[in-house]
C-alpha positions as CSV (number, residue, x, y, z in Angstrom):
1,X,5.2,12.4,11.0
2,X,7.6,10.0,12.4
3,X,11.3,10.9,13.3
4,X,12.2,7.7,14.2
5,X,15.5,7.8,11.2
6,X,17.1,10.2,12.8
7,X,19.5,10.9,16.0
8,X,19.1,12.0,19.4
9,X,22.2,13.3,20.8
10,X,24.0,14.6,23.6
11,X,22.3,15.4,27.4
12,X,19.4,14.4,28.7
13,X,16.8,15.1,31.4
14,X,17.4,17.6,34.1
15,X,21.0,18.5,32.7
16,X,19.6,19.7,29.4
17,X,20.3,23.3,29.1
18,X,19.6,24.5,25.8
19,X,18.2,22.2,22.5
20,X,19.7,22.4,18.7
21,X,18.5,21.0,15.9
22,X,20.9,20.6,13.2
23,X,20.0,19.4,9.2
24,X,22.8,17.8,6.8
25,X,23.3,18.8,3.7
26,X,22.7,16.7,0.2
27,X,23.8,13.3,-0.1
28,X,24.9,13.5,4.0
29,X,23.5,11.8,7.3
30,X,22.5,12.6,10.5
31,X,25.9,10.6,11.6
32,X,28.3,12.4,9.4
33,X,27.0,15.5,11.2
34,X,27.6,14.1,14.4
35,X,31.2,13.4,13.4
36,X,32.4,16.7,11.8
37,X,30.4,18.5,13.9
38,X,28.7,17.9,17.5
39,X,32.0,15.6,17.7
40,X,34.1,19.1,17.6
41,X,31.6,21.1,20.1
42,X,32.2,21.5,23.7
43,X,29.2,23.0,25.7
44,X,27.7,20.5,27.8
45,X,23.9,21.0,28.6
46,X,22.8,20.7,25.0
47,X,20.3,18.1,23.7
48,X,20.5,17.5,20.1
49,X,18.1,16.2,17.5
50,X,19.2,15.6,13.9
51,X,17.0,14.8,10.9
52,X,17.6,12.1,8.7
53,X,16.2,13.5,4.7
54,X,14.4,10.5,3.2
55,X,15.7,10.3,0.2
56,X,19.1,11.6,1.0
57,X,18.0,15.2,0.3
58,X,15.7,17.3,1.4
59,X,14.9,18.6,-1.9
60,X,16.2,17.5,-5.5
61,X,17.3,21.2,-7.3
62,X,20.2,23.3,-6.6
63,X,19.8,25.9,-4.2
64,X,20.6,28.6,-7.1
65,X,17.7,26.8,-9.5
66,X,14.5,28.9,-9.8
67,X,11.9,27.1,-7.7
68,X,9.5,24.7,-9.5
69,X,6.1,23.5,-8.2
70,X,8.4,20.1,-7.5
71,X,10.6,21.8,-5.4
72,X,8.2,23.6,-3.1
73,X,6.9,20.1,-2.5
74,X,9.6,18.6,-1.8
75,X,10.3,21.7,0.9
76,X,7.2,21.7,1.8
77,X,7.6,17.9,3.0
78,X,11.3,18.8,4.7
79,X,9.8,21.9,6.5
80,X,7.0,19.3,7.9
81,X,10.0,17.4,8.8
82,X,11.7,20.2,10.8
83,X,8.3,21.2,12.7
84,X,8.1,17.8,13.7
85,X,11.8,17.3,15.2
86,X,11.3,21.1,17.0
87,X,8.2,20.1,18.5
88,X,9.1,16.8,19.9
89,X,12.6,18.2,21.1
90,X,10.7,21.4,22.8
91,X,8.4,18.8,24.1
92,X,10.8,16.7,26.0
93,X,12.4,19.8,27.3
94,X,9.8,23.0,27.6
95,X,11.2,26.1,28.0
96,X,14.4,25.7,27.0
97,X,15.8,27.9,24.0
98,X,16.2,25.9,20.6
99,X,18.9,26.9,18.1
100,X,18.3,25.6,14.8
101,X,21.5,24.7,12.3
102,X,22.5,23.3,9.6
103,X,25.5,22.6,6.6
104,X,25.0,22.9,3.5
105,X,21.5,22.0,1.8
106,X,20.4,21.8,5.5
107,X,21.8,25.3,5.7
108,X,19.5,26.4,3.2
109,X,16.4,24.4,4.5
110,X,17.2,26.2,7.8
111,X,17.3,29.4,6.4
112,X,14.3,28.8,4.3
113,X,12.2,27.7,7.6
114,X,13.1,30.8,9.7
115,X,11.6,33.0,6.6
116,X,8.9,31.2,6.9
117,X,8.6,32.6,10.6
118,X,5.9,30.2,11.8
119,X,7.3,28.5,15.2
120,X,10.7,30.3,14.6
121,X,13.7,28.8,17.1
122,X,15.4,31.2,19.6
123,X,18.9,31.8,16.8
124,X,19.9,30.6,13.5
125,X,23.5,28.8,12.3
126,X,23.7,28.2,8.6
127,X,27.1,26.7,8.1
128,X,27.6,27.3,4.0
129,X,24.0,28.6,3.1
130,X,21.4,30.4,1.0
131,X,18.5,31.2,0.2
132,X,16.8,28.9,-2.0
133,X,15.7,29.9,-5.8
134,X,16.4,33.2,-7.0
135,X,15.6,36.9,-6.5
136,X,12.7,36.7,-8.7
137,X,11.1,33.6,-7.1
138,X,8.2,34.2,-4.6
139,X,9.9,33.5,-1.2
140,X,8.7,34.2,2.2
141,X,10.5,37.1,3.7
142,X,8.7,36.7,7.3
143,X,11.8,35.8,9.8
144,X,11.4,37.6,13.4
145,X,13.1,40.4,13.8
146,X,16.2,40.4,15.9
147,X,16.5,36.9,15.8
148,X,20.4,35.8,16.3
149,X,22.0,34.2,13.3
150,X,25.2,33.0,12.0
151,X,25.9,32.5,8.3
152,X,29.3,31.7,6.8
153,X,30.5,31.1,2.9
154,X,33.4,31.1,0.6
155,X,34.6,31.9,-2.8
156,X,35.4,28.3,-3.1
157,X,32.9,26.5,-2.4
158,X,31.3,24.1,-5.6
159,X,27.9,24.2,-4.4
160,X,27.0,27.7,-2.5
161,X,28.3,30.5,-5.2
162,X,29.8,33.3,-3.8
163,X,27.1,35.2,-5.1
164,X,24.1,33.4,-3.6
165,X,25.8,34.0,-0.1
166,X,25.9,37.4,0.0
167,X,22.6,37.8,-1.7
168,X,21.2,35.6,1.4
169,X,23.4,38.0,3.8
170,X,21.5,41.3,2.2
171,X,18.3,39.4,2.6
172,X,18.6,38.5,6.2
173,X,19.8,42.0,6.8
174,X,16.4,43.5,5.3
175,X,14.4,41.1,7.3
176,X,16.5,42.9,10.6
177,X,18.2,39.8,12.0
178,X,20.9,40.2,14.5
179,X,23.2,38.8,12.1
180,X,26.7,37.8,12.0
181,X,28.0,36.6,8.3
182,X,31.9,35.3,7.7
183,X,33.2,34.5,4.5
184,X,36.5,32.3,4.4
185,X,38.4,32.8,1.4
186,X,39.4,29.5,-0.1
187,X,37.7,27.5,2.1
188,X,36.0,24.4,0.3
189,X,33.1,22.3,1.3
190,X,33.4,22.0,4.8
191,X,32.8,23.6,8.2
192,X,36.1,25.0,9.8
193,X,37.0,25.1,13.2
194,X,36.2,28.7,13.6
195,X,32.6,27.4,11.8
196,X,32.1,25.2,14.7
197,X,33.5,27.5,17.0
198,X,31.0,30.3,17.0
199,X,28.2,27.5,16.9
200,X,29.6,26.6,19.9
201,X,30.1,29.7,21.4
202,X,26.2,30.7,20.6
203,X,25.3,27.1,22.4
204,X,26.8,28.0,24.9
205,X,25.0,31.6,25.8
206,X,21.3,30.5,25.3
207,X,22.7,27.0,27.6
208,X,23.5,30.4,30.1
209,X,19.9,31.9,29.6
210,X,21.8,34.6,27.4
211,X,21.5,35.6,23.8
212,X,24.4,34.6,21.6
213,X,27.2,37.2,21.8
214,X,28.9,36.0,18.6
215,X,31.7,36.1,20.6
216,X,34.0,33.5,19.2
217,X,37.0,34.6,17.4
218,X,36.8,34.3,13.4
C-alpha cells in the first residue's frame, strides 16, 4: 500500500533515536499536524511519519455512531494504512521504539489500532480521543498490557463528548494500560501546550531508551 501522500519528518539516519507516527483528525492533513504540533515539540532524535487519509478522513461516521458494516471498512482500510506507515518507519530504523499518536479522528483511529493489539507500538498519545461506536458494538478489547498511553479531553469539545472520553479512559483501564488521562475544562478543539508537552516529554524517554514517565506538568 503506497504512502507516498504523506510526510516524513524530522531526523534521519544515525541520529534517529526514537520513531512516532502521528494521524490527523477529519477534514485535516499531514501539514497542519506538522504545524500545530511537531512544530511545538522539542526532542531531537525523533523521526516522524504522518499519514495522509485519502479522502480527507479516515472514516465517514462520528466516533459516537454505532458501527456499520461501512464503517468497519472504511477502518479496516485506515488500519491497513497505519501498518503500512509502522512498518516502513520500523524498517528504515530497526530497533528503535515507535510511539504512535494522533488528534482527533486520528486519535480515535489510534486508539482503535492498539485494541486491535496486532504489531502494537512501544506507547500510545491520543490528543482528544475515543473509542469508536458504542458500548454495545463488537470492538476489539486486545491492547498489551502495560503499554504507556496518554489520552486527554474536555467538556467543550464539539466532536469528542465528554462522555465518550471517559468511557474510552474506563476502557483502557480494563485493558491494564499504564495510562495517564487529563481532561481540560473548557478547552475546545485543539491540542494545548501542556497536550504537546507530555507528548514531548514521553518522546523524549523512549529517544533515552526509557519508558515514558508522564512526567510533564499538566
Amino acid at each position: 500500500m503506497p504512502q507516498a501522500t504523506g510526510l516524513r519528518r524530522g531526523a534521519s539516519g544515525a541520529a534517529v533515536k526514537a520513531l512516532c507516527v502521528f494521524v490527523h483528525g477529519r477534514g485535516q492533513s499531514p501539514e497542519e499536524m506538522e504545524q500545530h504540533v511537531l512544530m511545538r515539540l522539542h526532542t531531537p532524535g525523533i523521526a516522524f511519519a504522518l499519514p495522509r487519509a485519502p479522502r480527507g478522513a479516515w472514516y465517514d461516521a462520528r466516533a459516537i455512531d454505532p458501527l456499520s458494516p461501512q464503517t468497519r471498512a472504511q477502518m479496516d482500510e485506515a488500519f491497513g494504512m497505519l501498518r503500512h506507515e509502522i512498518a516502513a518507519l520500523r524498517a528504515d530504523y530497526p530497533g528503535r521504539p515507535l510511539l504512535l499518536g494522533g488528534f482527533s479522528q486520528g486519535a480515535c483511529l489510534s486508539l482503535e489500532y492498539v485494541c486491535m493489539g496486532d504489531d502494537p507500538p512501544d506507547a500510545l498519545v491520543a490528543l482528544t480521543g475515543c473509542r469508536v461506536g458504542t458500548a454495545q458494538c463488537d470492538r476489539p478489547a486486545r491492547a498489551p498490557a502495560n503499554l504507556p498511553a496518554y489520552l486527554t479531553g474536555s467538556d467543550a469539545d464539539p466532536w469528542i463528548p465528554l462522555s465518550a472520553t471517559t468511557e474510552a479512559m474506563f476502557e483502557m483501564g480494563r485493558q491494564k494500560l499504564a495510562l495517564r488521562a487529563d481532561l481540560f475544562p473548557g478547552r475546545g478543539h485543539e491540542a494545548l501546550d501542556a497536550e504537546t508537552m507530555m507528548l514531548d516529554a514521553m518522546l523524549a524517554n523512549l529517544a533515552a531508551g526509557a519508558p515514558p514517565r508522564f512526567g510533564s506538568p499538566r
